[in-house]
N, C-alpha and C positions, 0 to 999 in steps of 0.2 A: 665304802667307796675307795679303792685304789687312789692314790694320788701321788706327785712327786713337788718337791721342790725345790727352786733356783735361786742364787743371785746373781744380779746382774754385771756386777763385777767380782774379781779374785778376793776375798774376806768380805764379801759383804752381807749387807741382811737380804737372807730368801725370801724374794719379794713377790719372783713368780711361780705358780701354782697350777698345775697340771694336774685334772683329775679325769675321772670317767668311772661310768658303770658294767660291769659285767666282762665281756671279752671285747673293750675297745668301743666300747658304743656313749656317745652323749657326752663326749671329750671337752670338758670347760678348760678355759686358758683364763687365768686372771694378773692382775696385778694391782699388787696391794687391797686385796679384797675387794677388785673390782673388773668384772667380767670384758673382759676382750672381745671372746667371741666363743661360740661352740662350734665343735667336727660333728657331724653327726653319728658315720659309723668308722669301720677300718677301713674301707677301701676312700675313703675321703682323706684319714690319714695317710694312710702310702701314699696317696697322692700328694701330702705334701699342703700344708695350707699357713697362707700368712696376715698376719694382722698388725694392727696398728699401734704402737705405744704412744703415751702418751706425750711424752717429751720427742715422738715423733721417727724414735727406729722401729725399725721393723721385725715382728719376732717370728719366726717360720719353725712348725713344727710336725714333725714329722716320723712317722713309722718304714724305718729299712731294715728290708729283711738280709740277711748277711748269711747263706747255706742252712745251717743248723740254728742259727740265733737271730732273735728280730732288737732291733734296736732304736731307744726311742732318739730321733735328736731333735736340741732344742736350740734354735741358732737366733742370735742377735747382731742384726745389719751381717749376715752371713756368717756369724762365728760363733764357735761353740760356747753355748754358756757354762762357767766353773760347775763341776762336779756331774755336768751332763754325760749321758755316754759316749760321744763321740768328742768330748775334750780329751785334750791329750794327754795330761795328770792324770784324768782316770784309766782311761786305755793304759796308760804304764805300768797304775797298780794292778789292773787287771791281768796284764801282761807279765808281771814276776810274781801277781798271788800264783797265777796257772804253773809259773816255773817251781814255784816252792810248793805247792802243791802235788807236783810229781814227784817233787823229790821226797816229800812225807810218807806219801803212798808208798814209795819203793822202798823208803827205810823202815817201815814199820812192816811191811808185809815181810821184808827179807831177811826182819832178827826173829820174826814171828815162826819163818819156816827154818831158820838157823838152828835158835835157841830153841822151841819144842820140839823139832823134829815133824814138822806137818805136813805130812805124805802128801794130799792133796796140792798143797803150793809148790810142792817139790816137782811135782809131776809137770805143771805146768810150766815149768820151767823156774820159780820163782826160789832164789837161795843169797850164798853170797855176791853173786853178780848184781841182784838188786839192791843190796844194800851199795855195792860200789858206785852205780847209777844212779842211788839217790843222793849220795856225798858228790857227784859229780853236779848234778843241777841243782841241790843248796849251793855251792860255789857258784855258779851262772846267777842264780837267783839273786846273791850278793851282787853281780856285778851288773845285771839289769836293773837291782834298784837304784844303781848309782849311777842310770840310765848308758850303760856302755849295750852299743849295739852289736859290738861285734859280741858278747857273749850272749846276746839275745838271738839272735842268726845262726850260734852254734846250736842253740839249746833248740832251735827249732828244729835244724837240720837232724841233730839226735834222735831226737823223739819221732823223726819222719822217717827216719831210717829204722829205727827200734820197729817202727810200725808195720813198715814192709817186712822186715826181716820175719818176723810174728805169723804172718801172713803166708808169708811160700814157706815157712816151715810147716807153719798147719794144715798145707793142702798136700806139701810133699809127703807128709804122716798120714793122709788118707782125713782127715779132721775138714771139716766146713765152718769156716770161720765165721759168719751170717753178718747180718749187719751193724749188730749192737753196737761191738765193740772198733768199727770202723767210724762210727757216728758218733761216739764217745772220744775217740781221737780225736777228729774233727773239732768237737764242742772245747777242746784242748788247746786246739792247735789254732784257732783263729785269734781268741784275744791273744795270744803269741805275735801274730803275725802283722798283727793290729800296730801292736807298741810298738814294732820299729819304724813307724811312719811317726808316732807319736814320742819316740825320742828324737828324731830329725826335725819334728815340729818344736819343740822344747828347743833345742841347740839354739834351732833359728831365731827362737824368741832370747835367747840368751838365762835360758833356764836350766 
């Protein structure tokens, strides 16, 4: 049985506990091993359902789906609880893993087709220009974990521009790009875009 869980404040004990069966169905919410209430299936979740604590706040939880990604949140008297998806500490590491993540990709595919000679990555375009793009968003990546937005903004703008570019090159080559690799961006590009609400949330709180 899937499950997640919370605490209720920043270092505390995981007290609340989020489970369910199979794709979303028979969603238990507890606290301190003692049952809240149950969702029955996923569309009860989308819709968002709240119950009662016991010391009397309110915990609302709920399934949002975000283009390519569904995201579960867990809010307490409205606000996110630590290490939920839609706190802002996580959206941030989500937000420079995806930075430092591109940038791996590019460095390693682009010593891979430097250093062996690998006709196939060549062709696609992949050489030392990817290694240069991936030393450029490690550096971003540094700077989005030290929550700077403005390198978070660039690194998005990059990566959207990398993607168009990608794009009217492979159709002016006669090539059909299909949708994989637009929905794999995508899947990229939103906890991207996520974190810079969630470094502006952080500032505000004076984090």
């Amino acid at each position: 049985m899937p499950k997640q869980a919370f605490a209720l404040e920043t270092g505390g004990e995981k007290r609340l506990e989020v489970s369910w069966k199979g794709v979303w169905k028979d969603i238990t919410i507890s606290l301190d091993g003692t049952p809240l209430g149950v969702i029955p299936n996923q569309k009860a979740l989308s819709a968002g359902q709240e119950f009662q604590a016991p010391d009397g706040s309110t915990i609302k939880v709920q399934l949002v789906s975000q283009a390519t990604l569904k995201e579960l949140q867990v809010l307490r008297n409205g606000q996110p609880l630590p290490g939920s998806s839609s706190d802002p500490q996580t959206r941030l590491k989500n937000a420079y893993g995806m930075v430092y993540f591109v940038a791996g990709l590019n460095l390693v595919l682009g010593l891979l087709a430097t250093l062996f000679d690998v006709e196939f990555l060549k062709v696609i375009g992949i050489g030392v220009n990817s290694i240069i793009f991936g030393l450029v968003f490690l550096v971003l990546g540094y700077f989005v974990q030290r929550k700077s937005a403005v390198a978070l903004i660039l690194a998005i703008i990059i990566f959207a521009l990398d993607g168009i570019l990608g794009l009217v090159l492979a159709v002016t080559q006669g090539y059909n790009p299909g949708g994989v690799g637009i929905v794999a961006r995508a899947f990229l590009l939103i906890p991207m875009i996520q974190g810079v609400g969630a470094i502006k949330a952080l500032k505000a709180q004076g984090e």
